[in-house]
N, C-alpha and C positions, 0 to 999 in steps of 0.2 A: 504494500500500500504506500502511495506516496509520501502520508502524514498522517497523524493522529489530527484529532480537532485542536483547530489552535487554541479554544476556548480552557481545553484540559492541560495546555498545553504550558509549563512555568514560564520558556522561552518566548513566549507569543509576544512579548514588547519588544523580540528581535525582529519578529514579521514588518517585512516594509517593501516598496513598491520600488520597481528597477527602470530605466529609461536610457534610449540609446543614446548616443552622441547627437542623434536630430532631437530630442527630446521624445521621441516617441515610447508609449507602454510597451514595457516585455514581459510584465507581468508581474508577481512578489515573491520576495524572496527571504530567506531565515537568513540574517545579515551577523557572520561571526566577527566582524569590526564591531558588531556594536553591541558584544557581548561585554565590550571595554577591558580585557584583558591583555595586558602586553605581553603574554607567554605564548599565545599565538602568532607573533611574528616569528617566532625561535622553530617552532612547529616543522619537521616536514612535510612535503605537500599531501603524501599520504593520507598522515596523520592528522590533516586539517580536513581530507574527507568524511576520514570516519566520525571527526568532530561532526561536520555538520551533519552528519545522517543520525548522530544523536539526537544535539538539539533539535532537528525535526520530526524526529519521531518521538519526542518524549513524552512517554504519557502519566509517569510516577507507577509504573504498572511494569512494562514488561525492560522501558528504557526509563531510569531514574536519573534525576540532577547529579546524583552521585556519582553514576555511570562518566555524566560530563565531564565532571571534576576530573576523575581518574582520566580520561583522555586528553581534556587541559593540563593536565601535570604531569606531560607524558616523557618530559627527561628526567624525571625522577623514579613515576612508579611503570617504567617500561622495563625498569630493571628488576621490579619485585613481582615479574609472573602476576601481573593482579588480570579479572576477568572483565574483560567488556561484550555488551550484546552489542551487534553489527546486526542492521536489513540494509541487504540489497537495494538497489533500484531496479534490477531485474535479472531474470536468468536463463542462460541457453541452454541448449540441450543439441548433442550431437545422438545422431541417431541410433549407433549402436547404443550408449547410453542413455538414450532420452525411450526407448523401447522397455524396458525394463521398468524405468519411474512410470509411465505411462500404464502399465501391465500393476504397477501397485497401485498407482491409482485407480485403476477398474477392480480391483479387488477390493480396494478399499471399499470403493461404495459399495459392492456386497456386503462387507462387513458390516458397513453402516447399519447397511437394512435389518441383519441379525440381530443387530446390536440394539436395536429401537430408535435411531439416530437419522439425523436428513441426510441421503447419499449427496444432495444438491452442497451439501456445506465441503465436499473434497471436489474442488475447484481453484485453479490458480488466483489465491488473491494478488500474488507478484507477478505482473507480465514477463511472459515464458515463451521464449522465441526459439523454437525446435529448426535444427535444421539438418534435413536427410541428404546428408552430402556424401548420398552415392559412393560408398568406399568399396570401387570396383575390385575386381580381381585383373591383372594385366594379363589377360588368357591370349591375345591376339598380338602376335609377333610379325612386326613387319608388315603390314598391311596399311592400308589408305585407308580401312572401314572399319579401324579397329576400334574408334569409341563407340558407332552406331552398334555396332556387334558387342560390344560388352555389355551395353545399356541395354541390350534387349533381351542378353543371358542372365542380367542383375535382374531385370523384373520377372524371365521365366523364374530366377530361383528364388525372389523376395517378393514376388506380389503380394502373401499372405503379409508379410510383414507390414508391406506398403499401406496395404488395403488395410490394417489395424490400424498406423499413425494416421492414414485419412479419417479414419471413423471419429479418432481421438481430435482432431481437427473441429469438428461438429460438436461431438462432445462433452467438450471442455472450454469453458468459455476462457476470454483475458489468456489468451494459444494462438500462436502466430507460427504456422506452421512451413516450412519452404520445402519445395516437393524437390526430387531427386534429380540430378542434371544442373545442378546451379549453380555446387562448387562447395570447396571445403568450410567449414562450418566458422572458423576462426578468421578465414578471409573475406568471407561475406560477413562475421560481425565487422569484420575491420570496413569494409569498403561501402556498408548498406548501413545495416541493424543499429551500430552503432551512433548516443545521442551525442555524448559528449557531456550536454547538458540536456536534461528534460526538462518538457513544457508541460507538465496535466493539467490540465481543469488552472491556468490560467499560474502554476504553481511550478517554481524554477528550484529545480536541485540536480546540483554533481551525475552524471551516469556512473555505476557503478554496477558490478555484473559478476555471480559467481554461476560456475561454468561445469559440466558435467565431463570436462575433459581438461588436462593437468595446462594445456597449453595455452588453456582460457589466456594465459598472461600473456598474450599478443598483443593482447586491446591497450597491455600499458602504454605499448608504441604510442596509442594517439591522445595519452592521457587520462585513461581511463581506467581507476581501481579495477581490478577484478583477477580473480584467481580462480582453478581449479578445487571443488571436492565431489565426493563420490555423492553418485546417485541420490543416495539417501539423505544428506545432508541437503541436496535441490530439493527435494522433497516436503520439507520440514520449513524451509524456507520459502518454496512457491505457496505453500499454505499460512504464511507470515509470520514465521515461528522466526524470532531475530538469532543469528547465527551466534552461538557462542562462544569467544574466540580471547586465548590471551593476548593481551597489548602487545603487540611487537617492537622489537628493536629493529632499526633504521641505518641501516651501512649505506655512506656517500659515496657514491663512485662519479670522482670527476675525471671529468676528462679534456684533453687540450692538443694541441697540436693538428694534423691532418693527415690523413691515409697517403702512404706514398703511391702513386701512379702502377696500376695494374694490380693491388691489393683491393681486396672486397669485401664486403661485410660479411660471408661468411667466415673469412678469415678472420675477421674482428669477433663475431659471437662465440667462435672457438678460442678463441683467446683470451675472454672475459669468463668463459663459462669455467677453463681452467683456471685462472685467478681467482675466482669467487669462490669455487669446490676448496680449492689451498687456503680461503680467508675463513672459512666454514660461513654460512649463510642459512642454514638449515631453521624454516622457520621465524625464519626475519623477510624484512622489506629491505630492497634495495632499491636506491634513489640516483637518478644519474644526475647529472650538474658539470656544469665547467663550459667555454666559452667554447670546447670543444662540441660541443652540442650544435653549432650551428654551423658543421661540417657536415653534418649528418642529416640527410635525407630522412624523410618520416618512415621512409621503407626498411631502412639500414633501422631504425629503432626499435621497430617492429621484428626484426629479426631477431635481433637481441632479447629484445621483451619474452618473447616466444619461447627461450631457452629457458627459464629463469627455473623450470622444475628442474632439469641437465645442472644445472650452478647449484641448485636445491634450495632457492628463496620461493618464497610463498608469491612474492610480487619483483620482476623488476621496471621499474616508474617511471616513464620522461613527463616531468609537467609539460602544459600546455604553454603552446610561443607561438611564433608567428610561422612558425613552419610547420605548424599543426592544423591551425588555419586555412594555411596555401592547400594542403593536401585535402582539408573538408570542402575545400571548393574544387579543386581537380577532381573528385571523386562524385561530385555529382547535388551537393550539400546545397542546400539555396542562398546567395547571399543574405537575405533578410537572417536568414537561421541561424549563419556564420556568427554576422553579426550581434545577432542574441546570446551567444556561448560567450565571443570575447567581452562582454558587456559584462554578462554574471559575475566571468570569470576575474578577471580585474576589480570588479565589485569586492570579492568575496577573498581577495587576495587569494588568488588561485593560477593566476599566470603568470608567466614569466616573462618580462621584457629585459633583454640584454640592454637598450638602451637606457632606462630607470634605474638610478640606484637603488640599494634593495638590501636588506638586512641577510645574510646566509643562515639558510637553516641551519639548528643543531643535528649533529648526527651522531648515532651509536658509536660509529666506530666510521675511517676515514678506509678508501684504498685510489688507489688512483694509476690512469695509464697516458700515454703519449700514442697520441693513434699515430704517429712515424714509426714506432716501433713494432708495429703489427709485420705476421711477415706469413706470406702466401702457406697454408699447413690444412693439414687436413686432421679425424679424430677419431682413434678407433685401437684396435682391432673387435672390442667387444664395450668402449663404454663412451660417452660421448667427451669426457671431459679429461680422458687422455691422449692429446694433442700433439701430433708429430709435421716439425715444419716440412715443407715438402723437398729441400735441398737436405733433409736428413734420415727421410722415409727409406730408402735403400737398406741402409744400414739399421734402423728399426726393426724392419721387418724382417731381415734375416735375425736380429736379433729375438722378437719374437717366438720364431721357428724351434730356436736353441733352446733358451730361455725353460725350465721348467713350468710344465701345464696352469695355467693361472689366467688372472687379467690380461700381461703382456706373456702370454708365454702357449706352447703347445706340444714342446717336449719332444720334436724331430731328431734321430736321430743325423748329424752331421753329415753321413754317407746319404742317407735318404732325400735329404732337404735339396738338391738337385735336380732329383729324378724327372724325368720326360718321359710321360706317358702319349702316345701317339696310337690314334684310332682313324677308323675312316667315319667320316661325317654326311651322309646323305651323298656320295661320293667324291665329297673332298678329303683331301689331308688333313686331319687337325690334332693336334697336340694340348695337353693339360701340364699340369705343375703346381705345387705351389705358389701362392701366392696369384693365379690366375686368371682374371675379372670371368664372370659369366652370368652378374648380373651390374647391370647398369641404368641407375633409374634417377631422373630430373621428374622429385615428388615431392611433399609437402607440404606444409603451409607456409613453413621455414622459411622456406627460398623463395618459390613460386609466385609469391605476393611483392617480390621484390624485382623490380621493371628494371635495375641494373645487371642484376645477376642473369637476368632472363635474358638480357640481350646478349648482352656476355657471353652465354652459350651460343645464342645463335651464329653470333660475329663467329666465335672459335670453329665450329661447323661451317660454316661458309668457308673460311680462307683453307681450314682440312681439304674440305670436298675438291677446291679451285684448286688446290698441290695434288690432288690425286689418293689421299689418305681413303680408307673406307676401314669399318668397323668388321670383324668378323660375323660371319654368321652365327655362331654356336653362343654368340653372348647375347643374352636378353636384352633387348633396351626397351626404353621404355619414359613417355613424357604427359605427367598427369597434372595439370597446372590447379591452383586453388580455383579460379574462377574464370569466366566467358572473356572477362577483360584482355587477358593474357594473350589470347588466341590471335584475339582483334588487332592488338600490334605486333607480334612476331607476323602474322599477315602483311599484314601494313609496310612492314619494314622489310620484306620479302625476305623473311632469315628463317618461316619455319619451312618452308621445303627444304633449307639445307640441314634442319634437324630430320628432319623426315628422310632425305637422302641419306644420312647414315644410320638410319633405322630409330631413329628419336621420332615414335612417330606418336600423334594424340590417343590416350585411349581411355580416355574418361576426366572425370571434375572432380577430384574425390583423393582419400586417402586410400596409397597404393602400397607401393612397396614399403615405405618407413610402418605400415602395422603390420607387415606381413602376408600384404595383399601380391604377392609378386606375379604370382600362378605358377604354374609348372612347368620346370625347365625343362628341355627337348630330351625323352628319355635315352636316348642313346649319350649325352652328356651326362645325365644324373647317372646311369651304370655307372660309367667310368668315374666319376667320382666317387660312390659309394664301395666301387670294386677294387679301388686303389685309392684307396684314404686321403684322398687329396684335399687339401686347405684351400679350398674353393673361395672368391671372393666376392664379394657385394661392393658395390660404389654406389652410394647415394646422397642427395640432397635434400636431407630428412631431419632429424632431431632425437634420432632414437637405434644404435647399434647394438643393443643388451642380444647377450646369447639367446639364441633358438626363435628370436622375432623377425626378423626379417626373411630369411628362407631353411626349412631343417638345413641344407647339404651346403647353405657357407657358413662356414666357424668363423670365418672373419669378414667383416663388415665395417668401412669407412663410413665415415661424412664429412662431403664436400661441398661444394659450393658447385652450381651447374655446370661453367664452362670445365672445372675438374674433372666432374661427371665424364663429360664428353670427350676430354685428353685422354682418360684413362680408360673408355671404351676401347678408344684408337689403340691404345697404346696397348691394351687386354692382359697389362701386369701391374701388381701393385711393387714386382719387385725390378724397378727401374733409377738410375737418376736422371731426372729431368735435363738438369745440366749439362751431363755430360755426353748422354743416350740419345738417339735419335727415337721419337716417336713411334716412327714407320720407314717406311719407304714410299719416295711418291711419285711422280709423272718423272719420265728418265732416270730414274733409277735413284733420285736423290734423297739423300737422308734428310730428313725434318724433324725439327728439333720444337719445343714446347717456343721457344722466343719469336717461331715464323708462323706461331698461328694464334697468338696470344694479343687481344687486343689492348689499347691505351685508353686509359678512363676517358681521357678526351673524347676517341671513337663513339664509346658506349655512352657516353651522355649524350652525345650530339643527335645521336638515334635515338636516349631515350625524350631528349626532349620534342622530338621533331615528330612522335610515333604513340605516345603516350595522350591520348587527349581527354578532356571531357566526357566528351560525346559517347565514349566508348561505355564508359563507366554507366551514366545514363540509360545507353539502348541496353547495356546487359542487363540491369535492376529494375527498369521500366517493365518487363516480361516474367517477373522472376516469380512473383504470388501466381503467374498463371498457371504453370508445370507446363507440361508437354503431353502430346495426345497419349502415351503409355497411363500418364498416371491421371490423365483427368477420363480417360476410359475406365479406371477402375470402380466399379458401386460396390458400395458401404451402408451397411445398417443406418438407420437413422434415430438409435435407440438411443437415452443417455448410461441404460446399465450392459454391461457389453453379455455380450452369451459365447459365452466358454466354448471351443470343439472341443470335445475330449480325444479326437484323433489329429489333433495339430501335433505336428513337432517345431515349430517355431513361438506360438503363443499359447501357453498355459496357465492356466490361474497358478500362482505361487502360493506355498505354504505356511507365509506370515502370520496369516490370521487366523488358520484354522485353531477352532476352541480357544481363542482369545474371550474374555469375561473382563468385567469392570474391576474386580479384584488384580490387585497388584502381586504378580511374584516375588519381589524383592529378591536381596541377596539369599546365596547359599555356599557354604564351603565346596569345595568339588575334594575329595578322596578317594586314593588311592588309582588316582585317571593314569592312563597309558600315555606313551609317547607317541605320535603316531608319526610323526616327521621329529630329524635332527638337520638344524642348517648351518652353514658357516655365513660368513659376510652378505652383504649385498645380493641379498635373494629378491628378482623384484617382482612387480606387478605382475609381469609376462611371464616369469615361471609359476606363479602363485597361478593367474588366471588368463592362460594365454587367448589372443584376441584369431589367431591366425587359423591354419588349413587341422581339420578333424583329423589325425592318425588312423590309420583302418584296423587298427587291432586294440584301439583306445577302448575303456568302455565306455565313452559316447556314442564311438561307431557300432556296439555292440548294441546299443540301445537305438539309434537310427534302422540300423539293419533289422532286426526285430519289430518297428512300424513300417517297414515295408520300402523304405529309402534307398536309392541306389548307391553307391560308392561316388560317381560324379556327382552325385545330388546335396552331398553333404553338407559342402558349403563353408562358413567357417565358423568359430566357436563368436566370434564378432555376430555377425548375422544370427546368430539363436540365442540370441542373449535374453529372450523373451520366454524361455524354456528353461525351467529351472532343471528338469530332468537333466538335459544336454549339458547344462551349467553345472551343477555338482558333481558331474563325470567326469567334469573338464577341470576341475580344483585343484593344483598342482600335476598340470597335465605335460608341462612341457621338458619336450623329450630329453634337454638341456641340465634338467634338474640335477641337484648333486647332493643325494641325503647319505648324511651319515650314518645311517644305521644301514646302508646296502656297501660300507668300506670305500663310500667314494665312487663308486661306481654312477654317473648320468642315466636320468631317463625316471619314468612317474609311476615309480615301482618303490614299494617299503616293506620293513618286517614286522610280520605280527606277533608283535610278543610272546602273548600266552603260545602258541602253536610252532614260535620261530618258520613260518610259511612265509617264503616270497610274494605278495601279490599284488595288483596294483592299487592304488594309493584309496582308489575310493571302494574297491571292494574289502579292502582292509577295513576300511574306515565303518562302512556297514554291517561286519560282523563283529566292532567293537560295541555299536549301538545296538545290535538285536540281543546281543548281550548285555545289555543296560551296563553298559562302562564307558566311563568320561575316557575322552581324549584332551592333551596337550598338543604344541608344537614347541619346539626349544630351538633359538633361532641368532645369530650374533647380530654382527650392525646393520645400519639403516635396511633396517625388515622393509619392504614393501616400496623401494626406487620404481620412481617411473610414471609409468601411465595411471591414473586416476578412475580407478576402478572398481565401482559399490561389489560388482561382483566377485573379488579376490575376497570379501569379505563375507558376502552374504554364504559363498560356498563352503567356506571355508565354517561358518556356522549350521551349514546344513551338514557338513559332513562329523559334526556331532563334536569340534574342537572347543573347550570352554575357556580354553585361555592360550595366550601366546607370549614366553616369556624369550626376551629380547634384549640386547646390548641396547638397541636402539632402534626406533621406528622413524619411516619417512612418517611426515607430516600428514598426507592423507589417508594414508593404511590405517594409522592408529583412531583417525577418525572415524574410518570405515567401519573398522572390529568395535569402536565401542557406537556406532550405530545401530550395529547389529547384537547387541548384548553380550560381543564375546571378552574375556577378558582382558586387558594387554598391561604386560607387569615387565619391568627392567631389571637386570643385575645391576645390586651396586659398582658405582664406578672402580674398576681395577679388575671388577670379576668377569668370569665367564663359565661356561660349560664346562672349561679345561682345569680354569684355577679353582672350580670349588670339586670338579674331580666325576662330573655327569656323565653318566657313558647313554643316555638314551633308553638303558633296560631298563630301569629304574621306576616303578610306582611311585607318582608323587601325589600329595596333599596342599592344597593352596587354604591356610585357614581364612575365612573370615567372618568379618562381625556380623551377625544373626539380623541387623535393621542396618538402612543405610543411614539413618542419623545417627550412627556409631563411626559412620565412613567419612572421610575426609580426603579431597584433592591429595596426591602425590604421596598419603600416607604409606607405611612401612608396613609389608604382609611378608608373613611368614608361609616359607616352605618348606613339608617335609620330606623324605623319602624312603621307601621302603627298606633301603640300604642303611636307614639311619644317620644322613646328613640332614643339617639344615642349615637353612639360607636365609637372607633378609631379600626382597627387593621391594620397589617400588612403585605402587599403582597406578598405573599411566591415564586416571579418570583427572584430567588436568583442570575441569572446573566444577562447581555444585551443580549446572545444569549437568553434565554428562553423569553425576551421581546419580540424576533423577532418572536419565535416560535408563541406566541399568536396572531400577530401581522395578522398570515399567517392563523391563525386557527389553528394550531397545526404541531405539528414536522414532522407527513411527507407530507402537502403539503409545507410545506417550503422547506425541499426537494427538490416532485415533481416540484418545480418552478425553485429553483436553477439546478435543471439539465436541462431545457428545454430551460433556460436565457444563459446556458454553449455552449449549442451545437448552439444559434443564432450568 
């Protein structure tokens, strides 16, 4: 909701009336100047958002004056963990994600109904802008037809899905739904959805947007708070439940100086995002500043912003300038509208003019770079924020090969690490190796949204093709741009036919390879790697390398920047030096080296400016609520309570509700539970709950097969996320996994204790529950990196886990597991699994207190185990609301109750 009544409201003598430079209405606004407080100049900008979405929502009820205080005093109490509620101004939804919340909201109003309750009151009270951004499979290699042909394989296999999110459209009122074919979900907020500033009913406040996908942090590019959490947390919040969130600390990152010529901002995001992982960030906001800001293209900001889960900040921030501006009008924004934001925004000390002097925010902590010193590098082999420049990647990656099995390593024997495998390919020659690309893909939201990078590549594909360069057959390429925009000027600029000539050809709007959408490599290339253990490689322009996500059969997987992408098609090795190596070979027989095909920023600006227009922006979004004839052919119920198939495998009612009652479960100790997983470091989202292609001997596949599903029909665990069946199967599915209780051995297999039987992870898991016995997981650092995923959590509590104890949780996992009522508890700092001596076989005991008003934030629970150790750790319920959530069972029957208790 925009605002409480300002009558309720203590703030209301801040309400006052705003006018442009001509003097004209823009309407009223909550003016934190005339709170008359001098601690808000000190403020960062951030931090002066969440200010004002206090003050206007404060009603002494769910946001208190208190609440203000604590955010006004935010260099003091940002440092004592204290709790503030945070609403949104609004929330998106990507469609894998936004499937699933959609699927509980239909449940829910069942429940309502059981429950005696108005199913009408589960309805978005926060506008909720879903978008179905087509997250194709790249099935069609080399082809001219290849988006038409995906787009029309996506709707054979997701009609049912489709045809649910339209229903939901109707449905659900305050749902702004964008149908499939429009583009990735983070660049249409960026280039459309996004206000910047809202205007409701006459009423001006900050845009502000939390996001069902971790990368929501794109939007900070254009000034715009908002971050990634799971499902459930959208949930709780599009119902107007204020998010509850500790005060964060504020790290400055200024910057100064300017990019040297033929350096690019993907080189820049990887450079930041290792600096910021080495500053730790985990949980904080990060704020950019420095005069180097106005080197930077709104594009290049957004890039950066993008990353900020990869650096592992909650938010990274560029306030609003005049180059924020420039971009809301290049993008299609109305002047009068433009002119409304910079009006607020200055109003509300909310902008930034380089010209004005201006007091410098406080910041937590400082870090700082010289964009001179950025230097062309790419990030990988398995994580995004280990960064290899590219005049030293040669030597890297043979080091890798060497290196014992790990992050950088893969344990090749020294004799092996040479080896040439040589097959014949559809009757050519071709050869394999180490180290040797065979998928190549310009995807993302990353990159793609970025009109320098995107020419970049084309420019580099042009002068390749014009020397005679051409890309092998047996490597996948592949070119999935965020949105319609993209298309319109590589056209324009006559550069995508020479993506297309090296096989960069379109083949869909959507996210592709960076989740694992690659499709399937040509099976005479997958034998030979899987028959000869080859260290196959991925090259992509994505935000996401973690093991087993991108495709099973590469171990190793880069991230580049596009024109990269496309060098290293050509090139079809990662183990090269640029420098010294020639690319190819090209027309007479001549070596070509990276410096003869490598364009000048100069080039690339002059194209983007020349190529880049309005208009484009415009005729894409002008079209976009309409869909296209696939999806506006599909009929939909016209009900508002949806009606269950019991024979879908895509949409199933979930098991949330079933036998939910107004009575509260509260706490209970869990004794004597199994272990059902042991994990070492950085286990993330994607092995927890992979997004990508169904295994055929997985029990998901076993459960598809069994409804009558073909093996092609599968689809991917992303696409069923509507199907709790498919989704508990898929709970630590990915084949990558590495549990210690199997000696180390990969892959989504564990031991069952009582029985010592191998099996895989969820059929273990369900003979621990038919035998009424709790499970753990036992887990080291940053539990749960990555992608932003209600489902790593909701599985992970269907499959009967009551707690998760951890060195450390990423940020949204931990919010996920206590969404879902599961436990999540820490080793004191210094301990671990090894120092208190856990081998896994072990029965343990989590005691605790009998009522949760015995329980308190971050307090100290005792562990026993059957071996006769105990432990201390500590309870990762980091505020009294998430007390309450446990209290209820989890976040949305706390909810479900609080609306049922409203309307008696």
């Amino acid at each position: 909701m925009a605002t409480s009544s300002s009558n309720s409201n203590p703030f209301s003598f801040a309400l006052r009336g705003l006018r442009d430079r001509e003097g004209g209405d823009c309407g009223s606004y909550y003016s934190i100047p005339d709170l008359g407080d001098q601690r808000i100049d000190k403020l960062p900008y951030t931090i002066r958002v969440l200010l004002e979405s206090a003050v206007r929502n404060c009603d002494e009820f769910q946001i208190t004056k208190e609440d203000v205080e604590k955010i006004m005093g935010w260099e003091k109490t940002s440092l004592e963990q204290v709790e503030i509620p945070f609403k949104p101004s609004r929330v998106i939804l990507q469609d894998f994600t936004g499937v699933p919340v959609l699927v509980d909201f239909a449940s829910m109003r069942d429940a309502m109904l059981e429950l005696g309750g108005n199913p009408d009151k589960i309805n978005p009270m926060v506008p909720a802008d879903l978008v179905i951004d087509h997250s194709v499979t790249a099935n069609v290699v080399r082809s001219q037809n290849a988006i038409q042909a995906n787009m029309e394989l996506e709707f054979e296999r997701n009609k049912e899905r489709f045809a649910f999110l339209k229903w939901g459209s109707s449905a659900f009122h305050n749902m702004l739904i964008i149908p499939p074919g429009s583009g990735i979900v983070h660049q249409v907020n960026l280039e459309y959805l996004a206000r910047v500033v809202f205007n409701r009913d006459g009423l001006l406040y900050p845009d502000s947007v939390l996001g069902t996908d971790s990368h929501t942090t794109m939007i900070n590019g254009l000034g715009v708070v908002g971050w990634g959490v799971g499902g459930i947390d959208a949930e709780a919040a599009m119902l107007g439940q204020p998010m509850s969130m500790v005060l964060p600390g504020v790290v400055g990152f200024k910057l100064h100086g300017t990019l040297r010529d033929g350096v690019t901002a993907t080189d820049l995001v990887l450079t930041v995002t290792q600096m910021l992982r080495k500053h730790g960030v985990v949980g904080k906001f990060v704020e950019f500043y420095g005069r180097g800001m106005e080197e930077l293209a709104l594009a290049d900001r957004t890039t950066i912003a993008n990353m900020a889960p990869e650096y592992g900040a909650t938010v990274g921030f560029f306030p609003v300038d005049h180059i924020t501006l420039e971009y809301l009008k290049m993008t299609g924004r109305e002047d009068e509208t433009v002119s409304t934001i910079e009006a607020y925004l200055r109003a509300n000390k909310m902008f930034v003019d380089y010209n004005e002097p201006k007091i410098e925010p406080t910041y937590s902590s400082y870090i700082e770079l010289d964009l001179g010193d950025v230097e062309p590098c790419i990030s990988g082999p398995k994580r995004p924020h280990d960064r290899v420049t590219l005049k030293d990647m040669k030597t890297d990656w043979h080091a890798c090969l060497e290196n014992k099995i790990g992050f950088k390593g893969y344990g090749i024997p020294k004799d092996l690490q040479n080896r040439v495998v040589k097959f014949d390919f559809h009757g050519r020659t071709a050869e394999l190796k180490h180290g040797t690309v065979v998928i190549a893909a310009i995807t993302s939201c990353t990159n793609t949204s970025n009109p320098t990078v995107m020419i970049a590549s084309g420019l580099v594909a042009k002068k390749a093709y014009e020397l005679g360069l051409e890309v092998k057959p047996w490597i996948k390429t592949s070119l999935a741009p965020g949105s319609g925009v993209v298309t319109k000027y590589l056209l324009r600029s006559g550069l995508l036919k020479y993506l297309s000539d090296l096989g960069f050809n379109l083949v869909g709007y959507g996210c592709t390879t960076c989740i694992g959408n690659s499709g399937d490599l040509d099976q005479i290339v997958a034998d030979e790697i899987t028959e000869n253990d080859i260290i196959a490689v991925a090259v992509l322009s994505g935000n996401r390398n973690f093991e087993g996500r991108i495709h099973p059969l590469t171990q190793a997987n880069y991230l580049a920047s596009p024109p990269l992408v496309v060098v290293y098609a050509l090139a079809g090795t990662v183990d090269i030096n640029f420098e010294e190596e020639p690319i190819g070979t090209g027309k007479g027989n001549r070596p070509i080296f990276l410096r003869d095909i490598w364009p000048s920023s100069e080039e690339v600006s002059e194209i983007v400016h020349s190529n880049v227009l309005v208009d484009m922006f415009k005729s894409t979004y002008e079209v976009i609520t309409k869909g296209n004839p696939m999806w506006n052919q599909l009929v939909v119920p016209t009900t508002d309570v949806y009606s269950w198939d019991p024979n879908s495998t895509y949409i199933r009612e979930p098991p949330f509700f079933k036998g939910m009652s107004m009575d509260l479960p509260g706490p209970h100790s869990i004794k004597d539970a199994y272990c059902l997983l042991s994990f070492g470091d950085c286990v993330t989202a994607d092995h927890i709950s992979p997004a990508g292609s169904i295994h055929k001997d997985s029990p998901a596949a076993k459960y598809l097969v069994g409804h009558s599903v073909k093996h092609r029909d599968f689809n991917s665990y992303g696409s069923r996320r509507g199907n709790y069946e498919v989704m508990m199967r898929g709970t630590f599915g990915n084949i990558r996994i590495v549990n210690k209780l199997l000696d180390g051995e990969p892959g989504p297999k564990t031991i069952h204790i009582p029985t010592r039987e191998k099996l895989y992870v969820y059929d273990a898991a369900m003979r621990y529950k038919n035998d009424g016995q709790d499970t753990i997981v036992l887990v080291g650092s940053k539990y749960g990196t990555g992608s932003s995923r209600d489902w790593d959590a909701k599985g992970t509590m269907l499959l009967g886990v009551k707690a998760v104890i951890a060195k450390s949780f990423e940020r949204i996992h931990r919010s996920n597991l206590v969404g879902m009522g599961v436990i999540p508890l820490c080793f004191k700092s210094g301990e671990d699994m090894d120092s208190i001596g856990l081998t896994g076989q072990e029965q343990y005991t989590i005691h605790l207190p009998s009522s949760v008003h015995e329980m308190q934030p971050g307090q100290d629970i005792v562990v026993t185990t059957s071996t006769r150790k105990s432990f201390t750790c500590t309870l990762r319920f980091d505020t009294e609301v998430e007390l309450s959530y446990f209290d209820h069972g989890g976040i949305l029957q706390y909810v479900m109750r609080k609306l049922i208790n409203s309307a008696c």
